[in-house]
C-alpha positions in Angstrom: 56.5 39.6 -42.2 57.5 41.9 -39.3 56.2 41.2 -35.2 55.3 44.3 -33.0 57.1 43.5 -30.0 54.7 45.8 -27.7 51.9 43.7 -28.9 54.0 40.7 -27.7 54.5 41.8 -24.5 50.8 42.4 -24.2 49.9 39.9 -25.0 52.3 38.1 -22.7 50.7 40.1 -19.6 47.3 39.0 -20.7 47.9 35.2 -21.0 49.3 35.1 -17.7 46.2 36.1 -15.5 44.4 33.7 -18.1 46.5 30.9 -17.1 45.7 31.2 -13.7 42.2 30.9 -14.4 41.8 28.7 -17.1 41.8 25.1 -15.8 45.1 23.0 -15.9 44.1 18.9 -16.5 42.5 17.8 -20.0 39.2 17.3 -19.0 38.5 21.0 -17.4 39.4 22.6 -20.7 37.5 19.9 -22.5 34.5 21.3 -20.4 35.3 24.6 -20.6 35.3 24.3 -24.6 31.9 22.8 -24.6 30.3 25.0 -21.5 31.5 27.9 -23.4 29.7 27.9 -26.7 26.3 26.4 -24.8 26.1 29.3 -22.7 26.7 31.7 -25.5 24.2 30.0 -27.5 21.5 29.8 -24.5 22.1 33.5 -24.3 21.5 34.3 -27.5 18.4 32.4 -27.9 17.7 34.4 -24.8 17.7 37.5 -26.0 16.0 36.9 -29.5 13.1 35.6 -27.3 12.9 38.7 -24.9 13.6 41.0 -27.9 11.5 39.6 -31.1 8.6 37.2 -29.9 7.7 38.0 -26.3 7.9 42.1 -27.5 6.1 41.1 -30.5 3.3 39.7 -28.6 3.4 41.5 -25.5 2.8 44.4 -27.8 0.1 42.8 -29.8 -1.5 42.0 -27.1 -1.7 45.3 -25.1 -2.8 46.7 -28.1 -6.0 44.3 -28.9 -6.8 45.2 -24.4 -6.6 48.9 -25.7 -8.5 48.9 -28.5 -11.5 46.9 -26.7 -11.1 49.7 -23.5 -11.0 52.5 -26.1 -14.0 51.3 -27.7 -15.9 51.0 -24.9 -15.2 54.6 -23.8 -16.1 56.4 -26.9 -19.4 54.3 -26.3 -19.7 56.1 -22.7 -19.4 59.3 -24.1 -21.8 58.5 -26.4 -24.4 57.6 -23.5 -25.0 60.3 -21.5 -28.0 57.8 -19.0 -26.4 56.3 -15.9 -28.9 53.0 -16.8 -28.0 52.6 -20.4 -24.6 53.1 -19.2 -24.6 50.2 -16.3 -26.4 47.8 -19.3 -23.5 48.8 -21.4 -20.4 48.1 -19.2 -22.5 44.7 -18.1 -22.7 44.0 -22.0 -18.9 44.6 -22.6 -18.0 42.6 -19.5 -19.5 39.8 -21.0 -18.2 39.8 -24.6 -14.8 41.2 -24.1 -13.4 39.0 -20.9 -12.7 42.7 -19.0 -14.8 43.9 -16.1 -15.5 47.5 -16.1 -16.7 49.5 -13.5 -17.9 53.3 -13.8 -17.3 55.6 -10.7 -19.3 58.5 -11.4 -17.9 62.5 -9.7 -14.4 60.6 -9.0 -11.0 61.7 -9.7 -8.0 59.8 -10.6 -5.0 60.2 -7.9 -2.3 58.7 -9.4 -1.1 58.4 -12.7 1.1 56.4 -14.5 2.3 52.7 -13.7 3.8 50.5 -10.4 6.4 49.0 -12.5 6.9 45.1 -12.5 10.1 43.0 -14.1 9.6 42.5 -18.3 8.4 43.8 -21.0 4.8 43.6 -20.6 4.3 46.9 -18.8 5.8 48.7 -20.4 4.4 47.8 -23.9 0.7 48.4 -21.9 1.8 51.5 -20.9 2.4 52.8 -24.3 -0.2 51.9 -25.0 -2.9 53.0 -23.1 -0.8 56.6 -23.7 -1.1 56.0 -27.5 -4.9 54.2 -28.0 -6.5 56.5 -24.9 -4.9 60.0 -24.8 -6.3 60.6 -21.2 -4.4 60.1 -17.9 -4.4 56.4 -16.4 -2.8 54.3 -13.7 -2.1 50.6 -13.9 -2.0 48.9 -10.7 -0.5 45.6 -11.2 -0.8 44.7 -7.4 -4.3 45.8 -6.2 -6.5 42.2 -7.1 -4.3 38.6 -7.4 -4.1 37.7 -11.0 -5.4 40.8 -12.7 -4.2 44.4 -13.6 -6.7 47.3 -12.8 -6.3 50.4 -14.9 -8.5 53.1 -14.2 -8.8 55.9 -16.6 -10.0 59.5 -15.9 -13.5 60.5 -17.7 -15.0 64.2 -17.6 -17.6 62.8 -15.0 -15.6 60.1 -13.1 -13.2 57.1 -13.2 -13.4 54.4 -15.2 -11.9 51.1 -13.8 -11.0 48.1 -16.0 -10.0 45.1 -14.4 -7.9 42.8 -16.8 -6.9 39.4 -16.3 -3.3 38.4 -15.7 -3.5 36.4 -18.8 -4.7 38.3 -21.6 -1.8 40.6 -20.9 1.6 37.8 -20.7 2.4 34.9 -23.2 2.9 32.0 -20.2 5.4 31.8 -17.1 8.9 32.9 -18.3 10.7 31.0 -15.6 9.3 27.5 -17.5 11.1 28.8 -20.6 14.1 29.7 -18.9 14.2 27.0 -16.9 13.6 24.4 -19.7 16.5 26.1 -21.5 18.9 25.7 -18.6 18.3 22.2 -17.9 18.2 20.7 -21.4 21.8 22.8 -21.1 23.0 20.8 -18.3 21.6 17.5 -19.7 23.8 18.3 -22.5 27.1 19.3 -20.6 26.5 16.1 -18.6 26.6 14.0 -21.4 29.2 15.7 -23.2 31.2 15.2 -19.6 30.9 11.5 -19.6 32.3 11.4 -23.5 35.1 13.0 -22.2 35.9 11.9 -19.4 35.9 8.4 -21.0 38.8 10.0 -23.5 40.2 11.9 -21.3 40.5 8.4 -19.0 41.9 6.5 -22.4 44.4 9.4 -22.5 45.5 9.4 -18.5 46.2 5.9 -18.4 48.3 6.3 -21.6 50.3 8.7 -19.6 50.5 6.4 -16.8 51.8 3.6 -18.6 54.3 6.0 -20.3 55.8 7.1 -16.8 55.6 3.9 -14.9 58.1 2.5 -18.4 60.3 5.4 -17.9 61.3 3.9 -14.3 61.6 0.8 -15.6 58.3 -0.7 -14.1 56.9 -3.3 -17.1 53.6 -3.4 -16.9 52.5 -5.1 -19.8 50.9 -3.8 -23.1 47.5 -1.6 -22.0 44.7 -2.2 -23.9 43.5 0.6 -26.9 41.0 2.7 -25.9 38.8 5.5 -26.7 38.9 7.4 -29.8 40.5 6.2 -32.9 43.3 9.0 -32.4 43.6 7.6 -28.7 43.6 4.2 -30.0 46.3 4.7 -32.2 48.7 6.3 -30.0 48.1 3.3 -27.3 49.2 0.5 -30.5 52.3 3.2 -31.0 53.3 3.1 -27.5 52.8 -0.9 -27.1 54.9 -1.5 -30.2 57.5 1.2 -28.8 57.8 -0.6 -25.6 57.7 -4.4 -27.6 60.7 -2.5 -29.3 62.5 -1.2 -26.4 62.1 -4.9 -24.5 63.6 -6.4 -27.4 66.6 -4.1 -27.5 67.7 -4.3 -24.3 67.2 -7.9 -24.4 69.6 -7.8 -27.3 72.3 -5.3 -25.5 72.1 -7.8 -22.5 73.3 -10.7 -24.2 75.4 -8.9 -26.2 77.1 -7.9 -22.9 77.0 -11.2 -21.1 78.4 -12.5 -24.8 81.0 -9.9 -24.7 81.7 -10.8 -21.1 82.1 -14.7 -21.7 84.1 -14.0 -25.0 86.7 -11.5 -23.0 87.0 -14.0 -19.7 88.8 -16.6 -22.2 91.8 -14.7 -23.2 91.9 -13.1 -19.4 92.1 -16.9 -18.0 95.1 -17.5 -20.7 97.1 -14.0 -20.0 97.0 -15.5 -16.6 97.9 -18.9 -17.1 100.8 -17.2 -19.3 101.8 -14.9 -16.7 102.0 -17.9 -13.6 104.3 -19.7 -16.5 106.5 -17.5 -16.7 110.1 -18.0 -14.9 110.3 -16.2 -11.8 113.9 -17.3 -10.5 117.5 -16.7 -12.3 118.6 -15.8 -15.9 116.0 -15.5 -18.1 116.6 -15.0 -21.8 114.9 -12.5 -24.3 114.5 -14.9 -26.6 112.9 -17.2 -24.6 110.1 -15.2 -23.3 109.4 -14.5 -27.7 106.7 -17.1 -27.8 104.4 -16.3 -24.7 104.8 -12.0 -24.8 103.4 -13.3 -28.3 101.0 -15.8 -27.2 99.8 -12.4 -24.7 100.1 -9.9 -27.5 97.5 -11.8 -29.8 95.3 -12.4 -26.7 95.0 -8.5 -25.7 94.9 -8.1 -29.6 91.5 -10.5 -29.2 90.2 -8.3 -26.3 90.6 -4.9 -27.7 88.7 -6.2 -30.6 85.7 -7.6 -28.8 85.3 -4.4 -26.9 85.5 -2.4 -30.0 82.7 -5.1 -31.4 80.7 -3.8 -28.9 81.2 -0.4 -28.4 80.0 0.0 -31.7 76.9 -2.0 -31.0 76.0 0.3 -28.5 76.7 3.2 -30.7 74.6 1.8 -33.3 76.9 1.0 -35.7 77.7 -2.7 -35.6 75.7 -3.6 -38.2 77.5 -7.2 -39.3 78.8 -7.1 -43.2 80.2 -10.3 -45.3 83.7 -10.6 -45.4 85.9 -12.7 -47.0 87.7 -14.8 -44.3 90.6 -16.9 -44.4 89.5 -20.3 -42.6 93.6 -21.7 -43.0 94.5 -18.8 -40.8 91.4 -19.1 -38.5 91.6 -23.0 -37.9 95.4 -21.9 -36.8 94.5 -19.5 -34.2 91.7 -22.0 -32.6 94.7 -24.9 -32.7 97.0 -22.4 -31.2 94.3 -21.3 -28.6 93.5 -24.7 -27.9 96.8 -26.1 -27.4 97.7 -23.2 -25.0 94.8 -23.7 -22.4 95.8 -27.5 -22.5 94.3 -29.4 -25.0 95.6 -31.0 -27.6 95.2 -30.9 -30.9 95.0 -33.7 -32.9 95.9 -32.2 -36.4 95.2 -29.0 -38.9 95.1 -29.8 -42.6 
């Protein structure tokens, strides 16, 4: 398997900046990981509402306002008398929830539409061009709550005042707003979960660093998730551990210390015995140069006794021991720091 080394240094100049971003302590990643895929998900519910079920209605619904408006046209044209006329338009004003209003000899001045935000105009729009086929203009401003769309007739201009509601599905901003705030209930609680792990974790760490200066603060109590937990009953047995051993390497050293101050006190004793003032014999110096040999002879054993503690290696074995020749050596000891001994069989 080969590695492109210029994607590797891309790479490397992209993760930078990100790093600077991106949030450093456990908990604002945490976040991030859950604020991420809400928001993604909120948008994409979103934009399946805007684009499949408020279209799909906003268009169903401007098409069922049409219809009734085109129906009543074709009926004008049908009735040529202005009072047949004024009992028709009362009649459809009554059954179909839409006032209409004849202008006779007027002319439509503006066509077209005064935009507002959504979808619902311009579904209306097309259509009034699609189910009329003569030129319109949809105020959405002129009256509070309604839409007047007045139409252009051979002999004048046909106003149709629509409510508000028979054109939108409900106040967006309710949607919206329910979406964000169930969102933010949700983040909230997912930030008190974590923050209670992310506490577990923090004071795991702080235990950790306050042992590492060699502040003993006790075994801290499990915490948290079951991960968490675990690595707490890790670190309390690591520190039971740790206690125990240097426990051990102290009194091995104080041991160590009390074993090796015995033969120092007798290579001193040995060395104030010894003749200071005219002719001194070889041969008469055998015994203690002996007696100081054996004693360094003790010393550099204890100290390699313990240097392989420390190192790990001084792991006791059985041996076979002689106990003639180790009864000798205490009767010899004794006898030389000035006690007496009574007998060795």
């Amino acid at each position: 398997m080969f590695s492109n080394p210029g994607s590797e240094d891309h790479w490397g100049r992209l993760d930078r900046p990100l790093r600077r971003v991106l949030p450093r302590s456990l908990l604002g990643r945490s976040m991030l990981i859950v604020l991420t895929p809400l928001l993604v998900t909120q948008a994409i519910v979103l934009i399946l509402f805007y684009g499949t079920y408020l279209n799909v209605v906003s268009r169903r619904l401007s098409d069922g306002i049409t219809g009734e408006v085109s129906l009543v046209m074709s009926m004008l044209e049908r009735t040529p008398e202005q009072d047949r006329r004024e009992a028709l338009l009362r009649d459809a004003s009554a059954r179909t929830q839409l006032e209409f209003v004849f202008h006779p000899h007027a002319t439509l001045r503006r066509e077209g539409t005064n935009h507002v935000l959504g979808p619902i105009d311009d579904d209306f729009e097309r259509a009034l061009h699609q189910g009329l086929g003569r030129p319109f203009f949809v105020d959405w401003s002129a009256v509070p709550e309604t839409v007047r769309v007045s139409i252009a007739l051979p002999d004048g201009v046909l106003d149709v005042l629509t409510p508000h509601k028979r054109l939108s599905i409900g106040p967006i901003w309710m949607f919206v707003a329910w979406a964000f705030s169930s969102s933010a209930l949700l983040f909230v609680i997912a930030a008190l979960f974590m923050r209670n792990q992310v506490r577990a974790i923090r004071r795991l760490a702080q235990a950790a660093e306050l042992f590492g200066l060699g502040r003993d603060e006790g075994a801290i109590r499990p915490q948290g998730a079951r991960e968490v937990r675990q690595a707490a009953i890790a670190f309390n047995r690591m520190q039971d551990r740790v206690n125990r051993f240097v426990a051990q390497r102290t009194a091995v050293l104080a041991g160590v210390s009390h074993d090796l101050r015995t033969p120092l006190t007798r290579l001193r004793l040995s060395m104030a015995m010894l003749p200071t003032k005219g002719r001194i014999q070889a041969e008469d110096l055998q015994p203690d140069i002996q007696d100081m040999v054996t004693d360094i002879e003790d010393m550099e054993r204890l100290i390699g006794s313990y240097l392989s503690f420390a190192r790990g290696e001084g792991s006791e074995r059985p041996v076979l021991t002689d106990l003639r020749s180790l009864i000798d050596e205490v009767a010899v000891a004794a006898r030389r720091a000035g006690g007496q001994v009574l007998g060795v069989e």
